[in-house]
VOPABA-624417 format. One record per residue (C-alpha): x negated, y, z. Coordinates in pm, 1 decimal. Layout:
residues N
<x: X | y: Y | z: Z>
...
//
This chain:
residues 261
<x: -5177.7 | y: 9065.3 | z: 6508.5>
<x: -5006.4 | y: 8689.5 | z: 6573.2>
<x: -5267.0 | y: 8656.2 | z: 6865.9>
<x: -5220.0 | y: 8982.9 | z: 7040.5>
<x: -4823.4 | y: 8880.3 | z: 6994.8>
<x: -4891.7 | y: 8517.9 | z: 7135.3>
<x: -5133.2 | y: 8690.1 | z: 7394.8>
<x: -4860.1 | y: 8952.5 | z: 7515.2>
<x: -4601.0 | y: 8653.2 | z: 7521.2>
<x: -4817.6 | y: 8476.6 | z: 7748.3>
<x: -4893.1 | y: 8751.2 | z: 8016.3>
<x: -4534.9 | y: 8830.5 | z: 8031.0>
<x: -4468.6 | y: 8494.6 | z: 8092.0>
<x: -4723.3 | y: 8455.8 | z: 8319.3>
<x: -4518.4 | y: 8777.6 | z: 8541.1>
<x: -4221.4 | y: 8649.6 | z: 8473.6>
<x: -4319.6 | y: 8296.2 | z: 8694.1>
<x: -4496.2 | y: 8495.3 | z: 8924.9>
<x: -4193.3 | y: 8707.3 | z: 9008.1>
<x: -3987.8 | y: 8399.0 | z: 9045.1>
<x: -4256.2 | y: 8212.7 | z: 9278.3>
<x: -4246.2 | y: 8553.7 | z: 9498.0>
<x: -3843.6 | y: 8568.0 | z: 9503.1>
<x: -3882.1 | y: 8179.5 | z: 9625.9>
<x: -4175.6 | y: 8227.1 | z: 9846.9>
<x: -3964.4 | y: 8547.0 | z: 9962.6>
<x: -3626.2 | y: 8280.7 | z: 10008.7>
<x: -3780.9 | y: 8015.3 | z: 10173.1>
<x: -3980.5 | y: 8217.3 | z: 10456.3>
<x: -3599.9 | y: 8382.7 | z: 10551.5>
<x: -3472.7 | y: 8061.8 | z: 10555.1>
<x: -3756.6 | y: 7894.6 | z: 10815.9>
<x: -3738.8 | y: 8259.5 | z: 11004.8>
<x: -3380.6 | y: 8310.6 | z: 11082.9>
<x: -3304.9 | y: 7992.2 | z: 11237.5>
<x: -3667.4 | y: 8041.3 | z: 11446.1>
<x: -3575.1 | y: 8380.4 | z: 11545.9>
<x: -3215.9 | y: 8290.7 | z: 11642.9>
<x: -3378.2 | y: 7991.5 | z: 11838.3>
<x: -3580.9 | y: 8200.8 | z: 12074.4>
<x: -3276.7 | y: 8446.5 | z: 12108.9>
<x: -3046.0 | y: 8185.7 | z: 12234.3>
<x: -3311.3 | y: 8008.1 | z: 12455.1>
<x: -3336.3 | y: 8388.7 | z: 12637.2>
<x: -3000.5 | y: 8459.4 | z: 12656.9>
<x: -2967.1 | y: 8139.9 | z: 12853.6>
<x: -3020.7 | y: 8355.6 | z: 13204.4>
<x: -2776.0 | y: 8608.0 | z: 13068.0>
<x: -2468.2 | y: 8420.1 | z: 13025.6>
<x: -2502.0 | y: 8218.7 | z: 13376.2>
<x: -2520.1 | y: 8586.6 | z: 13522.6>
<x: -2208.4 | y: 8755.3 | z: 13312.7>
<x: -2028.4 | y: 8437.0 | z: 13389.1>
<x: -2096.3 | y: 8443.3 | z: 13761.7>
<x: -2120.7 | y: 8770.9 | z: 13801.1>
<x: -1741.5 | y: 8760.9 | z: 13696.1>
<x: -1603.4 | y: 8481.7 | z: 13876.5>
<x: -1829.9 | y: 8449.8 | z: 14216.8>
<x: -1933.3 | y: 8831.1 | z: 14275.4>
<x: -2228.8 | y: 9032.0 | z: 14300.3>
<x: -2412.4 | y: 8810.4 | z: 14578.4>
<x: -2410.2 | y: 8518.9 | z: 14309.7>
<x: -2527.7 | y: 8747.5 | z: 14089.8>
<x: -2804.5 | y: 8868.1 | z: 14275.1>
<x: -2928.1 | y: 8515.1 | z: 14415.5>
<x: -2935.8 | y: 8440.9 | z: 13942.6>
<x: -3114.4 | y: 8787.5 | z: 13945.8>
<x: -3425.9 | y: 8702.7 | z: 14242.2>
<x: -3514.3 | y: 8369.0 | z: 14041.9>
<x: -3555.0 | y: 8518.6 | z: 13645.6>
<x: -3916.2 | y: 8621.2 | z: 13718.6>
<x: -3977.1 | y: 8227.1 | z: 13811.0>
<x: -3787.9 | y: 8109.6 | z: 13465.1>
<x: -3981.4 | y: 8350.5 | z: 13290.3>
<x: -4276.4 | y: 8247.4 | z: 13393.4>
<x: -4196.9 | y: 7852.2 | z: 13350.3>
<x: -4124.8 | y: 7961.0 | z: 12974.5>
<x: -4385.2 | y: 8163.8 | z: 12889.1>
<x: -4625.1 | y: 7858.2 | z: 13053.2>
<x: -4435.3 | y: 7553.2 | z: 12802.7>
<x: -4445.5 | y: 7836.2 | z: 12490.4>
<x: -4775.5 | y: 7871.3 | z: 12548.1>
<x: -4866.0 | y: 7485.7 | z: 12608.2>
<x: -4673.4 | y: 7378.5 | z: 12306.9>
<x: -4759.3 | y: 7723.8 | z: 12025.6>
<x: -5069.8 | y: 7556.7 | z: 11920.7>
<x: -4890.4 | y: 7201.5 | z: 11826.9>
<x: -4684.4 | y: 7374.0 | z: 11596.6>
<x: -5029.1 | y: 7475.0 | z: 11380.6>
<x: -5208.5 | y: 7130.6 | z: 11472.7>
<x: -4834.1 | y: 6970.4 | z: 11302.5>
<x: -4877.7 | y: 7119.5 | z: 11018.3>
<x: -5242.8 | y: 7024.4 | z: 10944.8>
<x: -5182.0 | y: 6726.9 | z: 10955.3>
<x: -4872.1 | y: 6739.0 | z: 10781.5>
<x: -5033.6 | y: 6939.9 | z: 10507.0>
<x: -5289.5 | y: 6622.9 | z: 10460.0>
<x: -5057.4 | y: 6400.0 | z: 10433.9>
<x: -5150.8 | y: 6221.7 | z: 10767.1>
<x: -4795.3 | y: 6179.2 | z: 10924.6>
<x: -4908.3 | y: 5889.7 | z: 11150.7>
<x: -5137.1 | y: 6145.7 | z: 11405.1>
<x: -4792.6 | y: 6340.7 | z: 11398.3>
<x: -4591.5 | y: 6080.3 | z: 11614.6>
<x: -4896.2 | y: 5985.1 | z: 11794.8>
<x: -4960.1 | y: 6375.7 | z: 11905.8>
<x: -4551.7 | y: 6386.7 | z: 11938.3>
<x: -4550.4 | y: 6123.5 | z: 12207.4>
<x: -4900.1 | y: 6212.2 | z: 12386.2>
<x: -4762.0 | y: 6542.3 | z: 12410.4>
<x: -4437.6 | y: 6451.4 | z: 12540.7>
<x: -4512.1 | y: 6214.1 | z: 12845.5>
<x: -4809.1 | y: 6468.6 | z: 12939.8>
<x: -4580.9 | y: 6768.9 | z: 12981.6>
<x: -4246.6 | y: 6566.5 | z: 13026.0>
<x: -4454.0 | y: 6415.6 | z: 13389.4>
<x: -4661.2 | y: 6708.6 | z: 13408.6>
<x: -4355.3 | y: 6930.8 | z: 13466.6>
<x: -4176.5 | y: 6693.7 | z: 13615.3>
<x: -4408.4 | y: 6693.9 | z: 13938.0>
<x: -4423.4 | y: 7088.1 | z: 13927.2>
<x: -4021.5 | y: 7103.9 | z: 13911.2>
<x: -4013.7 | y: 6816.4 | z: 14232.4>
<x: -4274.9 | y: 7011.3 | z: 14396.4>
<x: -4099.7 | y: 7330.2 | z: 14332.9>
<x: -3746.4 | y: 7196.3 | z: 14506.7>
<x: -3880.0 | y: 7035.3 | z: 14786.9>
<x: -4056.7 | y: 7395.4 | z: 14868.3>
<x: -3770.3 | y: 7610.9 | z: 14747.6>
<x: -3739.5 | y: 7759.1 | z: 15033.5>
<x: -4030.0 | y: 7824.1 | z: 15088.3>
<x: -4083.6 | y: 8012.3 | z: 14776.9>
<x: -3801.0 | y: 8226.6 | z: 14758.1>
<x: -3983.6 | y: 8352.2 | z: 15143.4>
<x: -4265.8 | y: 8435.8 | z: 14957.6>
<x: -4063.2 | y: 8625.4 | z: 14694.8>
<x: -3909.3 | y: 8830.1 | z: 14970.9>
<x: -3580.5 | y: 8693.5 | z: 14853.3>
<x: -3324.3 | y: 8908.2 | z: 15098.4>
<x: -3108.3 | y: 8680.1 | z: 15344.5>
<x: -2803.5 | y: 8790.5 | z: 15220.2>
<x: -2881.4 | y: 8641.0 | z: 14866.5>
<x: -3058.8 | y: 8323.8 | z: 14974.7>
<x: -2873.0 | y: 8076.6 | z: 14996.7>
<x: -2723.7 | y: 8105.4 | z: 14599.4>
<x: -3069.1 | y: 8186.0 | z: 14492.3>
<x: -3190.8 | y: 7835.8 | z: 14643.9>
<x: -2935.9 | y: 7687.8 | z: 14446.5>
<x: -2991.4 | y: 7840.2 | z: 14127.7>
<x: -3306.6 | y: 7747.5 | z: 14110.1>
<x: -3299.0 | y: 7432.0 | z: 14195.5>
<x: -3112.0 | y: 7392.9 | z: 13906.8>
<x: -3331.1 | y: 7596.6 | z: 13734.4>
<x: -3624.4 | y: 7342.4 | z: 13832.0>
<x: -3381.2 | y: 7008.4 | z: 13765.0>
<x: -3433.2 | y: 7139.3 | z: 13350.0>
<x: -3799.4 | y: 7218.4 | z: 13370.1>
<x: -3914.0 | y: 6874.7 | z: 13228.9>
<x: -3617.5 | y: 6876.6 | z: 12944.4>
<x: -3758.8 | y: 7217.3 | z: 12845.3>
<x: -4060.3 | y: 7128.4 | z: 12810.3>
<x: -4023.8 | y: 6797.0 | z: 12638.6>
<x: -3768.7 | y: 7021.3 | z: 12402.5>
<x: -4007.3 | y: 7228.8 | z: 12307.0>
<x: -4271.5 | y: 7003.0 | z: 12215.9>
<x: -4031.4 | y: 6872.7 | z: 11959.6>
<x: -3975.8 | y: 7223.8 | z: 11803.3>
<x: -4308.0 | y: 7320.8 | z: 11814.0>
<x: -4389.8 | y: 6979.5 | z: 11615.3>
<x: -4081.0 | y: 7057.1 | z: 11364.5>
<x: -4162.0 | y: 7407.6 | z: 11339.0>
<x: -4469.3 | y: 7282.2 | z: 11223.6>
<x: -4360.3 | y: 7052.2 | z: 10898.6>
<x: -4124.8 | y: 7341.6 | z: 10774.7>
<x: -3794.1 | y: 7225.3 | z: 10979.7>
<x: -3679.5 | y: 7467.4 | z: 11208.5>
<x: -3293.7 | y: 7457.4 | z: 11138.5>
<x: -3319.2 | y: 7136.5 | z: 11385.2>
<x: -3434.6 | y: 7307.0 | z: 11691.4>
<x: -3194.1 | y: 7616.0 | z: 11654.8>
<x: -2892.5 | y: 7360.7 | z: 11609.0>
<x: -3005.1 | y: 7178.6 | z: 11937.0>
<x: -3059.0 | y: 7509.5 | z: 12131.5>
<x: -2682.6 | y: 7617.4 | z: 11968.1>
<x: -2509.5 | y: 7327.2 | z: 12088.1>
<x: -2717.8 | y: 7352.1 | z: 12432.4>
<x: -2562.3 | y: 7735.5 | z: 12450.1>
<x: -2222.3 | y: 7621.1 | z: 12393.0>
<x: -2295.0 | y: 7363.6 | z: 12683.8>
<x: -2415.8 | y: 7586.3 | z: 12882.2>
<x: -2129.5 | y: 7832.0 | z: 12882.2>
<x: -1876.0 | y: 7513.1 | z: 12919.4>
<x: -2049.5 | y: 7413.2 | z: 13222.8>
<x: -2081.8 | y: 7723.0 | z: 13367.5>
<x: -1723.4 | y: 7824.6 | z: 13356.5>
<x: -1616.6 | y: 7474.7 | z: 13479.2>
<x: -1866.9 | y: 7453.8 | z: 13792.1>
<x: -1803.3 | y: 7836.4 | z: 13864.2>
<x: -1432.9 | y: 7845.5 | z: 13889.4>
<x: -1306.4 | y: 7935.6 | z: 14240.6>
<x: -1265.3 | y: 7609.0 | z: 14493.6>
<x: -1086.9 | y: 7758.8 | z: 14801.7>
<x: -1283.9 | y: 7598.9 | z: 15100.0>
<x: -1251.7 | y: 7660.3 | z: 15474.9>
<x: -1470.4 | y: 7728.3 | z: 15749.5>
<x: -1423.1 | y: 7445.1 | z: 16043.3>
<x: -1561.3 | y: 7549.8 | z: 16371.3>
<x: -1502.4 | y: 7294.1 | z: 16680.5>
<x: -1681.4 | y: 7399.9 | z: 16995.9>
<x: -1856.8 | y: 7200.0 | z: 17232.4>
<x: -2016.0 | y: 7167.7 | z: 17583.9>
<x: -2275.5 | y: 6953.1 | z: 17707.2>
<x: -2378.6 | y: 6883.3 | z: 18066.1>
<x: -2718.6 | y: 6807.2 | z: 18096.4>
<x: -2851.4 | y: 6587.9 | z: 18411.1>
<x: -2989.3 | y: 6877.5 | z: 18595.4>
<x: -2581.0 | y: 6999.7 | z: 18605.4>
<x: -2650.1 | y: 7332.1 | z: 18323.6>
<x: -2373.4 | y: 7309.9 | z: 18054.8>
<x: -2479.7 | y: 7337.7 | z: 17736.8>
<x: -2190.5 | y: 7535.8 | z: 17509.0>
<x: -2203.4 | y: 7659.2 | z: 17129.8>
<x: -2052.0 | y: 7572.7 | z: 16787.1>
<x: -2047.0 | y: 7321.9 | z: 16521.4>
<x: -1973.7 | y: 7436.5 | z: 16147.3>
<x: -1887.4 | y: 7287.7 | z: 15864.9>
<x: -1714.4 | y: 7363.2 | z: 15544.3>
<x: -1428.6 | y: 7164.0 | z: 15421.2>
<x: -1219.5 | y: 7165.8 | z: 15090.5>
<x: -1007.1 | y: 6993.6 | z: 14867.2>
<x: -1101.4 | y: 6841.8 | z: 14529.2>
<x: -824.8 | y: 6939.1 | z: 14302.0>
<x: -852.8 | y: 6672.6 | z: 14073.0>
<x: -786.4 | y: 6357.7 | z: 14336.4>
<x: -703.1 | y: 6535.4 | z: 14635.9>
<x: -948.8 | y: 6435.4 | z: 14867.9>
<x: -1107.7 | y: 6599.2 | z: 15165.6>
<x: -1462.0 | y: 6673.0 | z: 15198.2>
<x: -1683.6 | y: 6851.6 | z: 15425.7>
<x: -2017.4 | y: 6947.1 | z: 15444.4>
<x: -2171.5 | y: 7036.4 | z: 15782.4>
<x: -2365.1 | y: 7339.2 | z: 15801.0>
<x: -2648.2 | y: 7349.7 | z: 16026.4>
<x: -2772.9 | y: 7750.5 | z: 16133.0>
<x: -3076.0 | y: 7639.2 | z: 16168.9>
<x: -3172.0 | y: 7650.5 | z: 15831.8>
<x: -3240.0 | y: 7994.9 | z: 15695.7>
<x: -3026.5 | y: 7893.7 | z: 15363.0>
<x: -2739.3 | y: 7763.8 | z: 15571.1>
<x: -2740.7 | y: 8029.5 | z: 15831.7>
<x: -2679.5 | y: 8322.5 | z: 15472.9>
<x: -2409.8 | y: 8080.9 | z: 15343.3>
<x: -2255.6 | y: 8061.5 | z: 15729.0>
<x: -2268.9 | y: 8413.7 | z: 15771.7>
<x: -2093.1 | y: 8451.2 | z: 15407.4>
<x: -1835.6 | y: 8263.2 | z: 15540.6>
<x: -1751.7 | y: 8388.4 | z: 15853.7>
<x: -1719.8 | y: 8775.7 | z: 15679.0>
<x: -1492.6 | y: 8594.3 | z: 15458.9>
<x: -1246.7 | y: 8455.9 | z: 15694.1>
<x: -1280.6 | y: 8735.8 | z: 15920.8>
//
């Protein structure tokens, strides 16, 4: 009778620890998931709040130009995700043997590949910007803004990529409150930015006409354009000349002219 007692005492002990190691197992996998979830939801919603915020304060041709380039970010994401998703399990193999030195050495190896690797696919993709957005159909009206936007979209390329090699590597030893606090304060950037680079510079449209005789006696007449505005903080005047040659240049002259007209 005292063994079956000290037997029952045991197995109910025995339930009793493995309740509590399932309510911690339970604990700590909420605690490594939130912050991982919440990463990848701000990261997305990156696209979003650049086109609420300009959508708002430049109009619905801004809009659109954010709108013809998502497919490209998309796909630039889903690439580095996909380069970087098996570091996070190689991380924690060696993390799990206790072999922390192949961690840093995979860290930086992985780093300078992508960081350069991306880096000549983001220079590559601005000097043919253009020429992209013609193959994406991108409509005139929308072209010029949509250059822009993704050249700035292309500018971060490398920084993503080199960012997420670092989370996947965290994510790997158990940390992922890091990378959700650097994507946070990137958000909170990113919305800053945004509203101070977006808010409304009045600019004007300067046309000065010319004519040109040539030797055989023709004149040559037409146009020059430029825009010209006022920097609010010093008060200086700049201009930029825009040349209607270029297909980006002749949507943003066109833009202008409906505006002043």
């Amino acid at each position: 009778m005292h063994n079956n007692g000290m037997t029952g005492k045991g197995a109910e002990a025995k339930k009793t620890k493995a309740k509590e190691t399932a309510a911690n197992v339970t604990k700590e996998l909420l605690i490594f998931t939130l912050p991982l979830i919440l990463s990848g939801l701000f990261q997305q919603l990156f696209n979003w709040v650049d086109a609420f915020i300009v959508g708002n304060i430049e109009g619905e041709l801004a809009l659109a130009g954010i709108g013809a380039t998502t497919a490209l970010y998309n796909l630039f994401v889903t690439i580095i995700t996909g380069f970087t998703s098996g570091l996070a399990v190689l991380a924690a193999q060696y993390y799990g043997r206790g072999e922390k030195k192949k961690i840093t050495g995979i860290l930086a190896s992985y780093s300078i590949m992508l960081g350069v690797l991306f880096a000549v696919i983001a220079l590559t993709g601005i000097i043919f910007s253009e020429n992209i957005l013609c193959l994406l159909d991108t409509p005139e009206n929308i072209f010029a803004s949509a250059e822009g936007y993704l050249r700035i979209l292309l500018i971060g390329i490398p920084f993503l990529a080199v960012y997420n090699t670092y989370s996947a590597v965290l994510r790997g030893v158990g940390n992922s409150r890091a990378p959700f606090l650097a994507v946070l304060v990137s958000s909170a950037v990113n919305v800053v930015l945004d509203i101070f680079f977006d808010s409304e510079k009045p600019v004007n449209l300067v046309v000065n006409p010319y004519e040109i005789t040539t030797e055989d006696g023709n004149v040559l007449s037409g146009n020059t354009y430029a825009v010209e505005g006022v920097d609010e903080e010093t008060g200086e005047v700049y201009t930029c000349k825009v040349k209607p040659t270029r297909e980006s240049d002749k949507t943003l002259l066109a833009m202008l002219i409906n505006q002043t007209a």
